[in-house]
DRENLUM-548820 format. One record per residue (C-alpha): x, y, z; residue number from 1. Coordinates in nm, 4 decimals. Layout:
# residues N
((X,Y,Z),NUM)
...
This chain:
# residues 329
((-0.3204,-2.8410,-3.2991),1)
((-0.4736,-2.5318,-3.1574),2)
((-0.2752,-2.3217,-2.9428),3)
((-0.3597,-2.1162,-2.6048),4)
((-0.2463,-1.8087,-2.4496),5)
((-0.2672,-1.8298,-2.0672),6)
((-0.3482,-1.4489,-1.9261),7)
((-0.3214,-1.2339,-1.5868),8)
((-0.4515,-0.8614,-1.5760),9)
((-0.2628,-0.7564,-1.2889),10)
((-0.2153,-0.4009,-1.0838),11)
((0.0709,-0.3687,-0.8003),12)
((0.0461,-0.7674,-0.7525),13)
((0.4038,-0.8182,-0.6982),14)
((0.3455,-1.0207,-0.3841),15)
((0.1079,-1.2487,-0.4935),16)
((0.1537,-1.3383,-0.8612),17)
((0.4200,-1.5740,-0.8072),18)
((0.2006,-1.8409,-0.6692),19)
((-0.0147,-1.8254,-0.9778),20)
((0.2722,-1.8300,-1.2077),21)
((0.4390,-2.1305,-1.0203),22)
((0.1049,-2.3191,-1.0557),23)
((0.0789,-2.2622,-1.4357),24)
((0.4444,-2.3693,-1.4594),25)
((0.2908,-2.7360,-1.3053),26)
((0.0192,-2.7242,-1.5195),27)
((0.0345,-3.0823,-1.7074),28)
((-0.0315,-2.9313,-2.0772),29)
((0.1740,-2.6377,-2.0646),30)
((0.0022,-2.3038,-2.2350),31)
((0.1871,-2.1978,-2.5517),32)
((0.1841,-1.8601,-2.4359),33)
((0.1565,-1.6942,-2.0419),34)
((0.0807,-1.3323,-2.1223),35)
((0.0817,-1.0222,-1.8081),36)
((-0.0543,-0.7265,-1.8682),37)
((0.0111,-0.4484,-1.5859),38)
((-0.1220,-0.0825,-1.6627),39)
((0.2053,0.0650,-1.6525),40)
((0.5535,-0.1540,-1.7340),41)
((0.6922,0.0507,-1.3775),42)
((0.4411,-0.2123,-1.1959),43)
((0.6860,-0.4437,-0.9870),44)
((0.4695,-0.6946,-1.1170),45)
((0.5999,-0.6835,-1.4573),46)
((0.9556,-0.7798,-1.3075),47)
((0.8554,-1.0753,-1.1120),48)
((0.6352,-1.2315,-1.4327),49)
((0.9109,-1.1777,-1.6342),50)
((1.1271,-1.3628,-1.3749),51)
((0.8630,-1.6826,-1.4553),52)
((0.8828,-1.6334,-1.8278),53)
((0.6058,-1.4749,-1.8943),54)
((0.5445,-1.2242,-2.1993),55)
((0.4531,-0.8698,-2.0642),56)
((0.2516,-0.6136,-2.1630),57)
((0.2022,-0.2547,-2.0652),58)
((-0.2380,-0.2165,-2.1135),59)
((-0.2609,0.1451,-1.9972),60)
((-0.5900,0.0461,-1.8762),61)
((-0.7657,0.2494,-1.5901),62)
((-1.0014,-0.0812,-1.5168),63)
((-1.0725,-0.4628,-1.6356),64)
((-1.2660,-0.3904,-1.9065),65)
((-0.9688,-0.2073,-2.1111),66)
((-0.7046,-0.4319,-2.0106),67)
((-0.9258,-0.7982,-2.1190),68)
((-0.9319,-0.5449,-2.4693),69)
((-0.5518,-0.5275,-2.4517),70)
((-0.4782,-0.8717,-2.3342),71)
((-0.7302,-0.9530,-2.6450),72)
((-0.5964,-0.7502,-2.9093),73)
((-0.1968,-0.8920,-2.8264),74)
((-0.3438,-1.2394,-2.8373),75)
((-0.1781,-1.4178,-3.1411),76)
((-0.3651,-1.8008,-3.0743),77)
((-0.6546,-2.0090,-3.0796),78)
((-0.7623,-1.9637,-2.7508),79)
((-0.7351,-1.7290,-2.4902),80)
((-0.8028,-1.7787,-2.0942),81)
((-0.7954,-1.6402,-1.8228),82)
((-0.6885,-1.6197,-1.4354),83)
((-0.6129,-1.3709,-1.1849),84)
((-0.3229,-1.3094,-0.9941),85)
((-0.4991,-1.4334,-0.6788),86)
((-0.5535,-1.7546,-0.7994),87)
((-0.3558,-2.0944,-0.8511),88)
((-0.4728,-2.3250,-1.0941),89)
((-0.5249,-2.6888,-1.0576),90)
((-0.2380,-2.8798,-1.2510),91)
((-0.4428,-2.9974,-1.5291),92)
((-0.6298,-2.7001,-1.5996),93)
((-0.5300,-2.6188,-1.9086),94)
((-0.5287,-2.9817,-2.0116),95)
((-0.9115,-2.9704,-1.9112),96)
((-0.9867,-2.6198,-2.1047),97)
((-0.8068,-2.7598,-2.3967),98)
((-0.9880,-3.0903,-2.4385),99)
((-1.3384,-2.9083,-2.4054),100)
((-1.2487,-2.6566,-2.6924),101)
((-1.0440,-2.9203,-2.9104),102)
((-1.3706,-3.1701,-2.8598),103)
((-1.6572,-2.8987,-2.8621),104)
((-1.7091,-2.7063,-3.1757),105)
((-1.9898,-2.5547,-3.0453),106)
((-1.8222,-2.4036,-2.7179),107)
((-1.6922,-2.0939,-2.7007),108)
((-1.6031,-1.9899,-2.3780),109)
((-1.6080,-2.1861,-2.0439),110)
((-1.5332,-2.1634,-1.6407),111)
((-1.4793,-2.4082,-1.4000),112)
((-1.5007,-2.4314,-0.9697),113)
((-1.3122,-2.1569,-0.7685),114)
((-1.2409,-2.3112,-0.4493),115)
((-1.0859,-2.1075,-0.1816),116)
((-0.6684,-2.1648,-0.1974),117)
((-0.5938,-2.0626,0.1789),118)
((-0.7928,-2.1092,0.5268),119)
((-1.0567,-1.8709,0.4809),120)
((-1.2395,-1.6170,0.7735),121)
((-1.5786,-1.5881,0.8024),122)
((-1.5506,-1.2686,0.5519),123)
((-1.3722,-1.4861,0.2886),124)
((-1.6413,-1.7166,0.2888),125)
((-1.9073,-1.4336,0.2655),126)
((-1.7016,-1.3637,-0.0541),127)
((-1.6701,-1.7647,-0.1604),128)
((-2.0508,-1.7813,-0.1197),129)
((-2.1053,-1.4876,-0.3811),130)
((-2.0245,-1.7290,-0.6801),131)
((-2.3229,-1.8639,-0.8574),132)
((-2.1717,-1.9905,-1.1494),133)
((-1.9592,-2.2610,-0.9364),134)
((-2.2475,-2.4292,-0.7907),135)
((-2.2915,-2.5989,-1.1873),136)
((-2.1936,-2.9800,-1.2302),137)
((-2.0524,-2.9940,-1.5946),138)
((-2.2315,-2.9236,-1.8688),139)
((-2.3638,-2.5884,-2.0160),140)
((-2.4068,-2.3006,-1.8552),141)
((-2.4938,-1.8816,-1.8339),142)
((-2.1982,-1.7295,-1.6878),143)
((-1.8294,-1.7119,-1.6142),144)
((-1.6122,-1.6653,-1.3692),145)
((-1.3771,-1.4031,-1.4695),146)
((-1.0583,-1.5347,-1.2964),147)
((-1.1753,-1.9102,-1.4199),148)
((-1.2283,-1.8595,-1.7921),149)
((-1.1449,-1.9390,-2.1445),150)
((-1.2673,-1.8782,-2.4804),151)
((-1.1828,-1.8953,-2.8524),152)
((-1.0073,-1.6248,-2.9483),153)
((-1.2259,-1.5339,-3.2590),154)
((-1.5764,-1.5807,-3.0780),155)
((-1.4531,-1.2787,-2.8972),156)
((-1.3014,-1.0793,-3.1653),157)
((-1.6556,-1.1115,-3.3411),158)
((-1.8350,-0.9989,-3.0513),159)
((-1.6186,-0.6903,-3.0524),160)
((-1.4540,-0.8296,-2.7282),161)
((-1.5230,-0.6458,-2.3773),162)
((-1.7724,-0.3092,-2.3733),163)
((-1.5062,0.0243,-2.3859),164)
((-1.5533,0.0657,-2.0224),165)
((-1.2864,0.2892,-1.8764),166)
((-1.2646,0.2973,-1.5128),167)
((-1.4780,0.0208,-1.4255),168)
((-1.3554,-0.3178,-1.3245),169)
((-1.6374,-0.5320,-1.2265),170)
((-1.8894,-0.7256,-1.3991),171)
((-1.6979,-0.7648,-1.7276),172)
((-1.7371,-1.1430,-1.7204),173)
((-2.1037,-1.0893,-1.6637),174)
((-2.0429,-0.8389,-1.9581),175)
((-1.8480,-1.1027,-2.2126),176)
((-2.0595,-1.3834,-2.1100),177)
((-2.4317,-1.2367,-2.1878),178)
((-2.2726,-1.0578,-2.5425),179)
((-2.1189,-1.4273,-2.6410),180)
((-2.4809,-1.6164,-2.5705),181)
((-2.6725,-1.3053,-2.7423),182)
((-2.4414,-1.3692,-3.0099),183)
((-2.5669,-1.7714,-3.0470),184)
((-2.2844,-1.8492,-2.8958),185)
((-2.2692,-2.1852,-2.5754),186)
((-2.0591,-2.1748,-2.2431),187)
((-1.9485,-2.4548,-2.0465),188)
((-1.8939,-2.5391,-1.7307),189)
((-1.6153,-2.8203,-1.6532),190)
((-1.5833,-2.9135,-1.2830),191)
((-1.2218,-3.0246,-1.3952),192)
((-1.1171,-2.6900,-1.4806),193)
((-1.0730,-2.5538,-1.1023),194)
((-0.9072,-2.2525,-0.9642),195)
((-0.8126,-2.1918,-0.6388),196)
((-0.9112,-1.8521,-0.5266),197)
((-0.8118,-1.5953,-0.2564),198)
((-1.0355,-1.4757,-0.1235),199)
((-1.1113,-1.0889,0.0466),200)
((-1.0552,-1.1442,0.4191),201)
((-1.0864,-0.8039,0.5546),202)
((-1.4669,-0.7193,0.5813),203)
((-1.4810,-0.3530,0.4720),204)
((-1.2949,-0.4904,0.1675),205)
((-1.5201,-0.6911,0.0479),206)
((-1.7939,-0.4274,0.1522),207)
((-1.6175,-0.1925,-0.1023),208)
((-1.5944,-0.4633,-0.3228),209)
((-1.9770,-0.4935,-0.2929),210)
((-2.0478,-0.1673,-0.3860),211)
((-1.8128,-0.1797,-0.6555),212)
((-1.9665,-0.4709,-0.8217),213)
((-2.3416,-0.3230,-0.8044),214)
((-2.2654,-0.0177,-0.8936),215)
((-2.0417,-0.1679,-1.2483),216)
((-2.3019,-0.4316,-1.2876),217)
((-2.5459,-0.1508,-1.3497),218)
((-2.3287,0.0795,-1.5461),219)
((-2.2458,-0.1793,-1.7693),220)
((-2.6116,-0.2882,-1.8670),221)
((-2.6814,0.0680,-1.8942),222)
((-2.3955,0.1329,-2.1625),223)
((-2.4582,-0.2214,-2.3584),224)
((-2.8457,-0.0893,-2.3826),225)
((-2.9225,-0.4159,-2.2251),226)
((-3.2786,-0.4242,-2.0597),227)
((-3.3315,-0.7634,-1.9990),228)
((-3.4303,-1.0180,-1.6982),229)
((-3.0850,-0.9108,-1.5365),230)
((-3.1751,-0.5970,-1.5229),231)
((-3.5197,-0.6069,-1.3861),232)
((-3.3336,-0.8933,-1.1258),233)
((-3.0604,-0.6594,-1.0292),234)
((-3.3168,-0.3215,-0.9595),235)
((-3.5409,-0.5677,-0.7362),236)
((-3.2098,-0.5873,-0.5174),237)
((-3.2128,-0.2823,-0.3673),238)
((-3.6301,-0.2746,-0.3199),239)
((-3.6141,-0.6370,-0.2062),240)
((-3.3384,-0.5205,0.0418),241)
((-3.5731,-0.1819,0.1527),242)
((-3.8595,-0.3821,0.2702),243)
((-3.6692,-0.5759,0.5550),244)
((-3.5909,-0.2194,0.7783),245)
((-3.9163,-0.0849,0.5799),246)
((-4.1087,-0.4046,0.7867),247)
((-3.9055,-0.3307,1.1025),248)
((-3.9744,-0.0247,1.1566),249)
((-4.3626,-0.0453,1.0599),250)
((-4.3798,-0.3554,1.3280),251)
((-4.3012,-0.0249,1.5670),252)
((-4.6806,0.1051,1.4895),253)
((-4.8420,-0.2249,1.3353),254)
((-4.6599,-0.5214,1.4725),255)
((-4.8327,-0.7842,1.2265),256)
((-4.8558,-0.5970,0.8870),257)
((-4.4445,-0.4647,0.9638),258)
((-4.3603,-0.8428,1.0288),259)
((-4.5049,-0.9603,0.7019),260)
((-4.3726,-0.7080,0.5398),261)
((-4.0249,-0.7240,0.7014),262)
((-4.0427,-1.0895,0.6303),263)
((-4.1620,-1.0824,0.2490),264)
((-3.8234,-0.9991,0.0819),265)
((-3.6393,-1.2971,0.2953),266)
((-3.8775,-1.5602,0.2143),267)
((-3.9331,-1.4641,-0.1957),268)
((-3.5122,-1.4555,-0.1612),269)
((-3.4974,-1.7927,0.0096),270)
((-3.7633,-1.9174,-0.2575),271)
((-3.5884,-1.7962,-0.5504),272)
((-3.2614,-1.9522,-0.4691),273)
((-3.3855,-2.2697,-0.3209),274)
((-3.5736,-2.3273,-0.6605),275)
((-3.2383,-2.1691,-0.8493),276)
((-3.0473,-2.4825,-0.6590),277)
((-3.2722,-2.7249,-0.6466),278)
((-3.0930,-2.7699,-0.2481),279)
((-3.1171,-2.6471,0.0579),280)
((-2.7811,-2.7016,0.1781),281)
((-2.6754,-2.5738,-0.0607),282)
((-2.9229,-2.2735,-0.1194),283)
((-2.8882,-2.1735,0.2651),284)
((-2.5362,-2.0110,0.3071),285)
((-2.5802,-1.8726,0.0148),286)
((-2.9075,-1.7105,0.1346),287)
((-2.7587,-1.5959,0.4653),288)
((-2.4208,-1.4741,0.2939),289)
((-2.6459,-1.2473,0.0318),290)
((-2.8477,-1.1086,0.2910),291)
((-2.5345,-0.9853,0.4698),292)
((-2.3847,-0.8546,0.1423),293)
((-2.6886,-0.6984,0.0046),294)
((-2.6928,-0.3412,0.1314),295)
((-2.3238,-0.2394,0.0733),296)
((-2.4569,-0.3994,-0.3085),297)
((-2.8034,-0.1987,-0.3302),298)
((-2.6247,0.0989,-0.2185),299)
((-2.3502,0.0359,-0.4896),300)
((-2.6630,-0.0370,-0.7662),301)
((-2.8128,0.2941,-0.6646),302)
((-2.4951,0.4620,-0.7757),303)
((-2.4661,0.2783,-1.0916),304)
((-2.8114,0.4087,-1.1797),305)
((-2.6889,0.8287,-1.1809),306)
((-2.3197,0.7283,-1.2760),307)
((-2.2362,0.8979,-1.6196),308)
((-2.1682,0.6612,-1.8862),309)
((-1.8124,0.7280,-2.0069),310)
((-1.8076,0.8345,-2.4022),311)
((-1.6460,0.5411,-2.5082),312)
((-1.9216,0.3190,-2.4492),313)
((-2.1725,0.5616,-2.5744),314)
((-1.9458,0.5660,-2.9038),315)
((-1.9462,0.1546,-2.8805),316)
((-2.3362,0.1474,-2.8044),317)
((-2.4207,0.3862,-3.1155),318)
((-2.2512,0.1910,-3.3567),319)
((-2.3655,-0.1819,-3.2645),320)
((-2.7336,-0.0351,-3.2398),321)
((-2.7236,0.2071,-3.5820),322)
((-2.8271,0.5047,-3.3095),323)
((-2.7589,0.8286,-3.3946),324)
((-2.8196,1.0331,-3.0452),325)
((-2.6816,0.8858,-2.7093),326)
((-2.7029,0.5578,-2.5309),327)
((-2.9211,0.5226,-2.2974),328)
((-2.8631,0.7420,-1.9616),329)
């Protein structure tokens, strides 16, 4: 029978991580191993998942990326999944990952719903909102969710795991997700396999947050050499987000050309996403949330475009592409 390790990247999350360990303890197929990895051992964290009975690990990461490496490399099972401190897990969560790897030869990673776990502000649903990948019914799909994933253990070992990218913490699901379906590899989506979530409540938060997750979404294509649709989708952002103040202002001289203009970028967004849905319902919100979260996350693309690509990816980028100079600046 195949076995799964359960895992939390956590930093100074003392105060939360109990909840998430109490709802794996309910969890109606129990994990055969809950692993924590803090950066440093002297995180209080460390004491209170040890308290729960979980194995801990010191990752001396700076950022995501290093610790899912860690977390990777002291995995010793089948599988390997994922959750965040911030999150409780429906009780038969792991029963649900589980059954889709035992029964699906040809999946190797998944996600699942992240609902919100707590009455949520109207910042906390700008944040809910921001999720794609949960608006899939189950089936196949493109992406993960980070805090909501599994995988097999060796699908990731043979994609080299996540890109060496110190000091960055954002976009590495985006990361593992695109290198496991470049690799031939399937993802599924299991509305079963739900997460509650907590979500950022204090709106300069998730502004930062915003900017954090442009400007790594960026610096991560740009250190995997990727230059696909994403990328070409992801530098439209900031443009697309230009035009509306670009149209205002020109409405100050030329009232009809600066109202097309200012209106171009919200109808081709409210297109795109309808279409992307196949709803309205449920293609609105996500509209209106987007368009309030889309300058703090053009401003944070912009930086990811002159940020210097740490070494370590360079090194990584070289050897998977046989290049002898530099990746890609």
């Amino acid at each position: 029978m195949a076995s799964l390790t359960l895992a939390i990247c956590a930093r100074n999350a003392q105060h939360i991580i109990g909840d998430c360990l109490a709802s794996i303890s309910r969890q109606t197929v129990a994990p055969d191993e809950v692993l924590v990895a803090v950066d440093d051992l002297a995180d209080p964290t460390a004491e209170v998942a040890t308290e729960y009975g979980a194995r801990v690990i010191a990752s001396n990461a700076t950022g995501l990326y290093e610790a899912r490496n860690a977390v990777l490399d002291a995995c010793t099972t089948d599988y390997l999944a994922f959750t965040d401190a911030d999150c409780e897990l429906v009780p038969g969560w792991v029963e649900s990952v589980k059954e889709v790897l035992d029964s699906r030869s040809e999946i190797a990673a998944g996600t699942g719903r992240h609902p919100p776990a707590e009455a949520r502000n109207f910042t906390a649903w700008l944040h809910h909102m921001w999720f794609i990948v949960e608006t899939e019914s189950t089936g196949e799909c493109e992406g993960i969710i980070g805090g909501n994933s599994y995988f097999r253990t060796q699908a990731l070992r043979d994609v080299g795991g996540w890109l060496k990218l110190p000091r960055h913490s954002a976009a590495e699901d985006v990361y593992i997700a695109t290198a496991l379906r470049k690799a031939g590899h399937r993802i599924w989506f299991d509305e079963r396999a739900a997460v509650r979530h907590r979500y950022e409540t204090k709106f300069r938060g998730l502004m930062r947050k915003a900017v954090m997750m442009g400007k790594d979404i960026v610096v991560m294509m740009r250190a995997a050499g990727w230059r696909d649709s994403l990328w070409y989708y992801t530098l439209a952002i900031p443009v697309l987000a230009g035009l509306l103040p670009a149209g205002i202002l020109l409405a100050i001289v030329a009232p009809v050309p600066g109202v097309c203009v200012a209106l171009t970028p919200l109808l081709i967004t409210f297109v795109f996403l309808a279409i992307r849905f196949r709803s309205l319902s449920t293609a609105l919100p996500r509209w209106i949330a987007r368009w309030v979260v889309i300058w703090p996350y053009s401003w944070g693309i912009v930086q990811g475009l002159v940020t210097p690509i740490p070494p370590a990816a360079r090194v990584r980028h070289r050897q998977e592409h046989g290049e002898a100079s530099s990746a890609p600046q």
